[in-house]
C-alpha positions as CSV (number, residue, x, y, z in Angstrom):
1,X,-24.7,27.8,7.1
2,X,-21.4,29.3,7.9
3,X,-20.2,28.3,3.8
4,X,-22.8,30.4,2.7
5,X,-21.9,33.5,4.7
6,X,-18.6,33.7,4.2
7,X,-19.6,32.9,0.1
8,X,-21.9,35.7,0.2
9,X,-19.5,38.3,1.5
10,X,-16.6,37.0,-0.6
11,X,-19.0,37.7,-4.2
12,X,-18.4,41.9,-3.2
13,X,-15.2,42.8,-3.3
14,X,-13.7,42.4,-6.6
15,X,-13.3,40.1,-9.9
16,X,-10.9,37.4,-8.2
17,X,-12.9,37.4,-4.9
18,X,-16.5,36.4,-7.1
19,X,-14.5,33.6,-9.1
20,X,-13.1,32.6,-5.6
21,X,-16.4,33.0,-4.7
22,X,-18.1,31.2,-7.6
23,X,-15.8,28.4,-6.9
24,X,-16.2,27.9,-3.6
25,X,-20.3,27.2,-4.0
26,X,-19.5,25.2,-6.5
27,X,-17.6,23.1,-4.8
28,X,-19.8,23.3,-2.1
29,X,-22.3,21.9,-4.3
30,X,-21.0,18.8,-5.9
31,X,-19.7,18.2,-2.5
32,X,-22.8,16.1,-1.6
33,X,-22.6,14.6,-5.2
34,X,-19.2,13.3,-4.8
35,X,-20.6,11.5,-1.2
36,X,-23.4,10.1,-3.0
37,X,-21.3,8.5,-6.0
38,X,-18.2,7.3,-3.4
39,X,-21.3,5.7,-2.0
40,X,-22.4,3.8,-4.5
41,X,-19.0,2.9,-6.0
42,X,-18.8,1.3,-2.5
43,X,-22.1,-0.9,-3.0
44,X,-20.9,-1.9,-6.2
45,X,-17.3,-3.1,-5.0
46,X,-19.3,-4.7,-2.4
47,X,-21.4,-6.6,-4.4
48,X,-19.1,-7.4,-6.7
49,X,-16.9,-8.9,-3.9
50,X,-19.9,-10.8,-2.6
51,X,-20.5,-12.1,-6.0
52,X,-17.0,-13.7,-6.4
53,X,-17.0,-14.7,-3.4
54,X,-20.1,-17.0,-4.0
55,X,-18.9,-17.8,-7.4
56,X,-15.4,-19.6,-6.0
57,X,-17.7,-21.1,-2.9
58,X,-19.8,-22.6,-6.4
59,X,-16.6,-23.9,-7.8
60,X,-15.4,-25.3,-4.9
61,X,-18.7,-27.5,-4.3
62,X,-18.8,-28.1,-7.9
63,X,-15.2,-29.5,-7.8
64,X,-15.8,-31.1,-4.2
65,X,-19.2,-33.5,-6.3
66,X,-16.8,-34.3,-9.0
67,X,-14.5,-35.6,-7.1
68,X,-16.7,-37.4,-5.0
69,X,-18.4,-38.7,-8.2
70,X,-15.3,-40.2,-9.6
71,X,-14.3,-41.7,-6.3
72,X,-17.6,-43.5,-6.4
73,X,-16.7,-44.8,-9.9
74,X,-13.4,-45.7,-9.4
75,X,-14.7,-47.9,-6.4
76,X,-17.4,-49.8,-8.4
């Protein structure tokens, strides 16, 4: 609420007050935009950490049965 007051009387006094003006609601309006996107850029790097993270656990089992399997042949 106080952003928009001091926007509104800013716009009245003059060409480089209203650009000052005009700049400062627009910024004031992609603010919540920016938030939202820094948001989801986070969910993404999350899952994308989550995702290798399951991928080397995979590889690690996956080597862990080879290993295991070749033991077992090497034995018989």
């Amino acid at each position: 609420m106080a952003d928009n007051n001091s926007n509104a009387n800013l716009l009245g006094r003059g060409p480089r007050r209203r650009i000052t003006a005009a700049t400062a609601i627009g910024m004031n309006a992609l603010k919540p935009i920016m938030h939202f996107q820094v948001s989801m850029l986070r969910m993404w790097a999350d899952s994308i950490e989550r995702f290798a993270g399951n991928y080397e656990k995979g590889l690690e089992e996956t080597a862990t049965i080879v290993e295991e399997q070749l033991d077992k042949e090497r034995a018989a």
